[in-house]
Structures are given as C-alpha cells and as structure tokens.
C-alpha positions as CSV (number, residue, x, y, z in Angstrom):
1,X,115.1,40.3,100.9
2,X,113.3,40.7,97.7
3,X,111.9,43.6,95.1
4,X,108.2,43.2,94.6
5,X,106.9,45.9,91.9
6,X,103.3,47.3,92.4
7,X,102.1,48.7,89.5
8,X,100.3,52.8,90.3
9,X,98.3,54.5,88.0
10,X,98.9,58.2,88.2
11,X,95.6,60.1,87.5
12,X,96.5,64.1,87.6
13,X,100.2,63.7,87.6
14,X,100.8,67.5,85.9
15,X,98.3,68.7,88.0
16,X,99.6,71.1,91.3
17,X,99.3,68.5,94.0
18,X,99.4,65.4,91.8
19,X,102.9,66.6,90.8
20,X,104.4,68.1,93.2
21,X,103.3,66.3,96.6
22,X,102.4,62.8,94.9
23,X,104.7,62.4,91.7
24,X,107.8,63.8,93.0
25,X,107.6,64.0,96.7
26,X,106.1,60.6,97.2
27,X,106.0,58.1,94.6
28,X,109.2,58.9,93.0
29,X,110.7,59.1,96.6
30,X,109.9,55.6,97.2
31,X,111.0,54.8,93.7
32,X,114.4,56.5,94.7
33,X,114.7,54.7,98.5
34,X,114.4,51.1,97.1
35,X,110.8,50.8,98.0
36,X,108.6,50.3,101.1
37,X,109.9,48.0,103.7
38,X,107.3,45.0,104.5
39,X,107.3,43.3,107.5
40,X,108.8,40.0,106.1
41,X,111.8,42.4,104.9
42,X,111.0,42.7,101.4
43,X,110.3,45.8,99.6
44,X,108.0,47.1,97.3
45,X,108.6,49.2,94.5
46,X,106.1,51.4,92.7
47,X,106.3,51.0,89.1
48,X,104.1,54.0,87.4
49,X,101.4,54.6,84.9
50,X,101.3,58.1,84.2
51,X,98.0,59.7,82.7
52,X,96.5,63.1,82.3
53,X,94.6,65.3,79.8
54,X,97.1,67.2,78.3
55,X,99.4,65.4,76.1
56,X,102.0,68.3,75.9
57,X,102.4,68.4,79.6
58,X,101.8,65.0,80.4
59,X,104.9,63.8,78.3
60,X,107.1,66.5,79.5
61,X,106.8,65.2,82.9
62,X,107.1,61.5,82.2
63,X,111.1,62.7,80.0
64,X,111.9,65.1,83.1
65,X,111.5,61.6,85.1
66,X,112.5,59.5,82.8
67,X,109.2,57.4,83.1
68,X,108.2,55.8,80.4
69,X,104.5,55.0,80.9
70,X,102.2,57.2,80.2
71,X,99.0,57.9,78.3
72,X,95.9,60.0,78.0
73,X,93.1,57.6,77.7
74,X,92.3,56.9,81.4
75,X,90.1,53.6,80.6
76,X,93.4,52.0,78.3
77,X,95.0,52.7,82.1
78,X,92.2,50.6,84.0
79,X,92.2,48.0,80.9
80,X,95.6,47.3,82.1
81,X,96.2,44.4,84.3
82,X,99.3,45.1,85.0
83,X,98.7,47.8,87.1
84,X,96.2,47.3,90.1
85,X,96.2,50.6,91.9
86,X,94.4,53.7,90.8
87,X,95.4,56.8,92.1
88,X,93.3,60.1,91.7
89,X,95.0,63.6,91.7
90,X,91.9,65.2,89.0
91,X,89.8,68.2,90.1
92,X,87.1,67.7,92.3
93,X,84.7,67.7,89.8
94,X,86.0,64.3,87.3
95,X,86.7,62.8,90.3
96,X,83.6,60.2,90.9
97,X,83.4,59.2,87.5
98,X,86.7,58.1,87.4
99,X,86.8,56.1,90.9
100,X,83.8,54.4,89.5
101,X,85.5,53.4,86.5
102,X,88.5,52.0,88.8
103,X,85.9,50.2,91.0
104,X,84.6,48.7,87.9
105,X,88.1,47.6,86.7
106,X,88.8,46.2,90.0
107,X,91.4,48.6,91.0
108,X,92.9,49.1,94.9
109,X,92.1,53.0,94.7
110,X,93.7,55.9,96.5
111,X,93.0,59.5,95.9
112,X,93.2,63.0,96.9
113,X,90.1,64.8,98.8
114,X,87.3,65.3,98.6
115,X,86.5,62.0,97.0
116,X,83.0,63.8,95.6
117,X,80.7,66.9,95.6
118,X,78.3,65.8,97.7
119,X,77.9,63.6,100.3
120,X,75.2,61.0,98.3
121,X,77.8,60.4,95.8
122,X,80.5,60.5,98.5
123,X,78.6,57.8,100.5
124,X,78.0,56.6,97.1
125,X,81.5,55.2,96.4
126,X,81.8,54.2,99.6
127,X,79.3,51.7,99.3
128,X,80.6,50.6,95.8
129,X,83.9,49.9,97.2
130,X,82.5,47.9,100.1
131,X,80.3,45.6,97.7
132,X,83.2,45.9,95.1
133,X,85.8,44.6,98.3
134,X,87.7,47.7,96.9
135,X,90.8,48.3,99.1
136,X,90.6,51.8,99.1
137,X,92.1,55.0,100.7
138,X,91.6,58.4,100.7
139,X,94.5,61.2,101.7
140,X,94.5,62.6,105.3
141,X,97.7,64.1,104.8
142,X,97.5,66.6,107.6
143,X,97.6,63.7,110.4
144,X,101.1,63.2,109.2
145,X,102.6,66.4,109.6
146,X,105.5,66.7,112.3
147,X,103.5,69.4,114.3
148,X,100.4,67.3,114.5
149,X,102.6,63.8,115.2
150,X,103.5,66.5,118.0
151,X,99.9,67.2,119.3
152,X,99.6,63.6,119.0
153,X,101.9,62.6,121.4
154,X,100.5,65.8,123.6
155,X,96.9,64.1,123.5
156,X,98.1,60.3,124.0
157,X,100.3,61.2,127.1
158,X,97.8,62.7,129.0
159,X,99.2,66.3,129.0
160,X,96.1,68.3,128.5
161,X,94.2,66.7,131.2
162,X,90.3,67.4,130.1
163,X,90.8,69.1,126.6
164,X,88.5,72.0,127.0
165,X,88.4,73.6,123.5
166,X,90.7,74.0,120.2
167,X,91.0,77.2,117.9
168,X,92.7,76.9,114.3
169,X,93.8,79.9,112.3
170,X,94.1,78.8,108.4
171,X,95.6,80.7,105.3
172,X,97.1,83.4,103.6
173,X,96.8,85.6,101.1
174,X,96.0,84.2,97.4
175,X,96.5,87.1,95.3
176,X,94.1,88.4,92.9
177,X,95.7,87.5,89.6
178,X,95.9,91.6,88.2
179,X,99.1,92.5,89.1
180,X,100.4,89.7,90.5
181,X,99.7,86.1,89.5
182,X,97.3,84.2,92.2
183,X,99.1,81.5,93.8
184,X,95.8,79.5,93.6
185,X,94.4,78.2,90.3
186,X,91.1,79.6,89.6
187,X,88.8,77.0,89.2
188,X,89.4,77.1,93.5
189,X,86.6,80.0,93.1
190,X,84.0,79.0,90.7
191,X,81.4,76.7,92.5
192,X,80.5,76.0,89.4
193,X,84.2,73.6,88.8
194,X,84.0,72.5,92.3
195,X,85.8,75.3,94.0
196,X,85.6,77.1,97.5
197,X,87.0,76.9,100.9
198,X,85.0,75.0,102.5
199,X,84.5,72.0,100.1
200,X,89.0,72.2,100.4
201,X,89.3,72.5,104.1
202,X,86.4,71.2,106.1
203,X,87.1,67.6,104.9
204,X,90.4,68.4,106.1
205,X,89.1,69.9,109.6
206,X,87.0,66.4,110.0
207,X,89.7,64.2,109.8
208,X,92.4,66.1,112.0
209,X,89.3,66.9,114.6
210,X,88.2,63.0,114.3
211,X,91.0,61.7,115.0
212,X,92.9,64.0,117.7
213,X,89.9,65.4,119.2
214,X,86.4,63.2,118.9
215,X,83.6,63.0,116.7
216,X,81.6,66.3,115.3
217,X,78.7,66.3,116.4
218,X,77.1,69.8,115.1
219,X,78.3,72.5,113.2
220,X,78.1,76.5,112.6
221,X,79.7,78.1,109.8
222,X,79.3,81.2,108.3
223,X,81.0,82.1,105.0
224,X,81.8,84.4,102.7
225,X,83.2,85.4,98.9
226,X,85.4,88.5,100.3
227,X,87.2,89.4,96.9
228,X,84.2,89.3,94.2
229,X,86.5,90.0,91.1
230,X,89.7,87.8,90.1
231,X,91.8,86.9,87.4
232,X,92.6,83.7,85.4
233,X,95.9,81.6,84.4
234,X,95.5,83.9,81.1
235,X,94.8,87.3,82.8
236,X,91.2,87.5,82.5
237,X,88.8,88.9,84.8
238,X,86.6,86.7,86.2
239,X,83.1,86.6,88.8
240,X,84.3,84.2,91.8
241,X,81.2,82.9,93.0
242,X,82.8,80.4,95.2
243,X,83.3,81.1,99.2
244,X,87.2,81.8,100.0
245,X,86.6,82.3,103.2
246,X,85.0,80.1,106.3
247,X,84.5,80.8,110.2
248,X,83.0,77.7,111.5
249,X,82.5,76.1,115.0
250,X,81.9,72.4,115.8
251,X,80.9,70.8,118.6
252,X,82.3,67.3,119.4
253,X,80.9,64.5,121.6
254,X,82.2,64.8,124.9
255,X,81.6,68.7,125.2
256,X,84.9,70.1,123.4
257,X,84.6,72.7,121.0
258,X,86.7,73.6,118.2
259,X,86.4,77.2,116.2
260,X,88.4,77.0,112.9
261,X,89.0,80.1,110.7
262,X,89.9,79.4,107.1
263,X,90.5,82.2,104.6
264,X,92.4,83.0,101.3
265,X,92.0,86.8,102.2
266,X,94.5,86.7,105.6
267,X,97.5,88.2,106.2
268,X,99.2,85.7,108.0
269,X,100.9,87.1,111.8
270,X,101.5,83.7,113.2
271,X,104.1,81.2,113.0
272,X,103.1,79.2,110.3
273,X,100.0,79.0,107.6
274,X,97.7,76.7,110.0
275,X,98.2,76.9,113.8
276,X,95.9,75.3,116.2
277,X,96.2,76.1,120.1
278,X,94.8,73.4,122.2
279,X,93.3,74.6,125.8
280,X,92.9,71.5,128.9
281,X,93.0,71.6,132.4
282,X,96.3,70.6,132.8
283,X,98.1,72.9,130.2
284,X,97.8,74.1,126.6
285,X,100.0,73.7,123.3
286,X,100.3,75.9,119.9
287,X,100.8,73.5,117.4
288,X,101.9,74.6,113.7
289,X,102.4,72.2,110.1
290,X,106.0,71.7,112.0
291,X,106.5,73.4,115.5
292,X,104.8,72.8,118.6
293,X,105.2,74.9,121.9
294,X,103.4,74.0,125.2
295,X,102.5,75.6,128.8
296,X,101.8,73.2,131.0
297,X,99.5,74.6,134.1
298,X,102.4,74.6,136.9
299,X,104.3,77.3,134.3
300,X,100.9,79.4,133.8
301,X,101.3,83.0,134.1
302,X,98.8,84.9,136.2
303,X,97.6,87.9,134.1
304,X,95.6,90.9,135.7
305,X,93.5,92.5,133.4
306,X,94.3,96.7,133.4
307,X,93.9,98.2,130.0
308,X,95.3,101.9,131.8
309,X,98.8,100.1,131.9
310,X,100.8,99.0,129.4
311,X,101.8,94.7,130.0
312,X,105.5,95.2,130.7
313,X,105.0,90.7,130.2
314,X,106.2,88.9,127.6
315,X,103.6,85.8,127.0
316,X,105.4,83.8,124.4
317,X,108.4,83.5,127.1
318,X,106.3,81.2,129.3
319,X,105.9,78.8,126.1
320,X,108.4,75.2,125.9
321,X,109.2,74.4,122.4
322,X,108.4,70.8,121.7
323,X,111.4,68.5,120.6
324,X,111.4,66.7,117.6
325,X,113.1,63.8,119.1
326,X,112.9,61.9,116.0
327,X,113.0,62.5,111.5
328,X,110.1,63.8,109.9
329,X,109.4,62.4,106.5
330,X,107.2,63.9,104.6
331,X,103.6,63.5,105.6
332,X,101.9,62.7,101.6
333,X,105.1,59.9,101.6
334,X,104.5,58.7,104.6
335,X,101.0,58.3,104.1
336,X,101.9,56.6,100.3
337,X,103.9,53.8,102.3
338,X,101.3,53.3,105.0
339,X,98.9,52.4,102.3
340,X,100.7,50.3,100.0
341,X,102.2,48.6,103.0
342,X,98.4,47.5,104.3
343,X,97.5,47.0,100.5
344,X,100.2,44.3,100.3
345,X,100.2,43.1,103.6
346,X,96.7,44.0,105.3
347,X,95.3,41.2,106.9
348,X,92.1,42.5,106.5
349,X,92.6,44.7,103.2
350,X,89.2,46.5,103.7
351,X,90.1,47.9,107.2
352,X,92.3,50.9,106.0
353,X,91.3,53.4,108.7
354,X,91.2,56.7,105.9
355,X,88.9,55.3,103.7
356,X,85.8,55.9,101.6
357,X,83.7,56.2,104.4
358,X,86.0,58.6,106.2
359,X,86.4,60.9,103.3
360,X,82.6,60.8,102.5
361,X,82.0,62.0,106.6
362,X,84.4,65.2,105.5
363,X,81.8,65.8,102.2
364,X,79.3,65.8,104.6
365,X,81.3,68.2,107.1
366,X,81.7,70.6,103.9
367,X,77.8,70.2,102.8
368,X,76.7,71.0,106.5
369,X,79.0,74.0,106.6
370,X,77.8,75.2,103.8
371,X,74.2,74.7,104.5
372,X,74.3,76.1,108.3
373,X,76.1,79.1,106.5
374,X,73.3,79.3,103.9
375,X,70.2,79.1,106.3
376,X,71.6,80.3,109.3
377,X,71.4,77.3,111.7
378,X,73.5,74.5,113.8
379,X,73.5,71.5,111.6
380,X,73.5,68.4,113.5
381,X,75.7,65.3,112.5
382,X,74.7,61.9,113.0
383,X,76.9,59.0,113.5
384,X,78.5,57.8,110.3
385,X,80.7,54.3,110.8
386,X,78.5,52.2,107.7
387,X,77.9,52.8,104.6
C-alpha cells in the first residue's frame, strides 16, 4: 500500500460551507484518516491550496490548520501545476467565472451548487467541460444523508409498491438580524448577489427527486419575500428583494407527484429541518436528514372521519423506526471520496454521474420555479441528458 498526494485547490475555504462542511468536515477528515482507499489498496491523500478574498481571514484558517498553502490570487492557484483539482465554495454569483478559468487551466473541478445563475451559463460550463474532457463534479450532498441512504433502501427493495406521491417540509426560522443576529448571511436575500430560496433549494429538490423518484417533468411554484425588511452582518437595515420562501409542485414521468415547501419564515414542529413522507400502495415512510420511520400497509390504521369526537388514536404509534444497520459518515465527506476515488481511478473519467450537466438541470429547475411563480403557469421540462 502506497500514499499518493492529490493536490485540491480550496476556492471559498473562510466562507460558511466552504469551511465548515468542506475544509474541516471533509478534506481535512480525509487528511486526518490516511486518505481515500483505492481499489488497488492505495490511498490518496489531499494535499491543499487554500485561497479566498480576505487575506486576514484566509491566513487565520490556514495557522488554526496548520496548512501552509494558501493565497489570494485565484489565477497564481490555477497557474500551479501541482495542483490539478479546483474546488469552488464562492458565492453564487463569482462562481462561473472562476470554473471557466479552471476549465481553461485544465483543472478536474468540483464545486458547490448551483454551478451558475441561469441555466444558459449553467449548460454553458457543461458544455466547456465536455469539449475541455474536464472531469468534473458538482455536490449533491443530500443523496448522502443517512435518512435518504434510508429511503434508498425503502425505494430499491420494493417496499412502496407503486410510489404514489412525496410531500417535503423544508426550513426554519432565519432570524431577522434586529435583535437577534440572522443565522443566514444576507446576501441569501438580495437577488441582486444571487440570493433566494429557490435558486438554494430547487437544485437541491432536482437531484434528490431524480434520483429516488424519476425525472421532473413540469413544475408549479409559487413564491414569496414574507419578511420585506432585514438586517446585515453590521446591523443595518436592509430591502430583501429575494424570495425566502417557495411552495412548489412537480410532476414526474411516470405519474408521481411531489409537493415541496421550502421557507426561511417556518417554525419548525417536525422531527427534523427537512422531512419528506413518501405514500405507495404498499406502505409509506417519513424520512428526515437522519431518521426514517415506516408503515407498511398490513400495519395501516383505519381512521373514521368524526370531527364531533375527539381521536382517542395515537397515529405516530403505528410508525417502525428504520435501523441504521450500518455507520453514517458524513454525507459532504462521503461524497469528497466518491469523487476523488473516480477522479483517480474512473475508467471513464467523464462519467461521474453529479456532474455539470446534472447541476445545470437543477439551474433550470430553479429558473422554471421561478418563472411558473412569476407568470402564473405549469412550466414544462424537457429531457436534459446532452449538453
């Protein structure tokens, strides 16, 4: 067995996510384990090229981690050779510049969603990459959450029978920023930086649909800016004039429809921040970010509708908790070592299944919610499987 070093640029590490979920959760993980584990029993190890745009920050993180690599001048990253993947943790709105730039240089690219603003540019860079041969990936961290590894057991055993029709509940409340600080930076509710719900969460809701449910074929949404007035990392007020909330239905090839409600203005009463319950013929699961609890049809209650009485029944009795049966890693890690794995291994290197393409058909997802939202309409959705 053998240490092989793969050399990451970090785009975004101080950022929320770049830091938290990719930085420290994931690379650093790896870094910490020994490496990923290749199939010939060698292990790669992620040497990393910090870089961000404020030097302060940026060189705080790289002493906390005792990383010496870092810069702020992204293009002196690309420019060097001895670091072939590009990895993009910016705001939405410097993202397609930059994955250009790492096309250009010849970089394998990951990065965080959306990969662009719209969908041309989205479909864009999908196209670049394919003419480029660009091994690239795109995060669809939600597939690799234990409660959706759960569902997807559920699905590939057969349990639901005919799956008749899906209903998520997303989010929680972000506060305001007055007189308490938002948990949410604010650029999430100025359109104007690339912010709103649905341009975070429906790329989201097309992958985790795709992939345990079918493809979308049309979609309804309806959304909305609930809380008008918010305030700032420095305490200043501020117009949101993005959308922080979304109520959207999509209709999937086969017949099965999924309604998804994503807000920043909920008080949660569920389980857990995102819960989907799944309805088939044959029975029905609630499925959380972790926990997952099932009824299959022979256990199915038999409720009489009487509003005069009050239900002496207790409904979440009749639900099974799902085991575990194995260890849950977490999901942005998991999803870090699946893609360097088929970067150094792939045997076709341009058939990573989350890629460019994918990510561009969740852009599209969020431009057709939004424009079914602004005119009123079902927005139909074509086939996308070239770019």
């Amino acid at each position: 067995m053998a240490e092989r070093r793969i050399g990451i640029i970090v785009n975004g590490a101080t950022g929320r996510m770049g830091y938290r979920q990719h930085l420290v959760r994931s690379l650093l993980a790896i870094q910490e384990q020994g490496g990923v584990e290749l199939a010939d029993g060698d292990r790669l190890v992620p040497d990393l090229l910090l870089v961000g745009r404020n030097e302060e920050k940026l060189a705080a993180v790289a002493e906390r981690h005792g990383l010496a690599n870092w810069t702020t001048d992204v293009e002196e990253a690309l420019d060097n050779d001895d670091y072939e993947v590009y990895f993009d943790a910016l705001v939405t709105n410097l993202r397609v510049e930059n994955l250009k730039k790492a096309i250009a240089a010849g970089k394998a690219i990951y990065t965080e969603k959306p990969t662009a603003e719209s969908f041309e540019d989205a479909l864009e860079l999908a196209r670049l990459a394919r003419e480029h041969g660009t091994v690239n990936g795109v995060v669809h961290d939600k597939l690799y959450l234990p409660g959706l590894l759960k569902l997807r057991r559920l699905i590939d055993s057969g349990f639901f029978g005919e799956i008749l029709s899906v209903r998520g509940e997303f989010g929680y409340w972000v506060y305001e920023g007055d007189w308490q600080e938002a948990q949410r930076p604010s650029w999430n509710y100025r359109t104007e930086d690339g912010g709103g719900i649905v341009a975070d969460m429906f790329p989201h809701w097309n992958y985790v649909i795709e992939e345990l449910f079918g493809r979308i074929e049309d979609v309804y949404a309806q959304t909305a800016t609930h809380i008008g007035r918010r305030w700032d990392e420095k305490g200043e007020q501020y117009t949101a004039t993005a959308d922080d909330a979304a109520y959207g239905v999509f209709r999937l090839e086969g017949g099965t429809v999924v309604q998804m409600n994503s807000s920043w203005d909920v008080r949660v009463h569920r389980d857990e921040l995102v819960e989907f319950q799944v309805d088939g013929t044959k029975g029905s699961a609630v499925v959380g970010l972790h926990g997952a609890h099932i009824q299959p049809r022979e256990a199915t209650p038999k409720p009489v509708w009487n509003p005069d009485v009050k239900d002496p029944h207790n409904y979440y009795d009749d639900w099974i908790e799902v085991p575990d049966n194995e260890q849950f890693d977490n999901g942005f890690k998991v999803q870090w070592e699946d893609f360097l794995r088929h970067l150094a291994e792939g045997v076709e290197r341009s058939s990573y299944p989350f890629d460019f393409l994918s990510g561009a058909r969740g852009v599209r997802l969020a431009e057709a919610g939004l424009t079914s939202s602004a005119e009123g309409r079902r927005i139909s959705l074509d086939p996308l499987t070239e770019a």
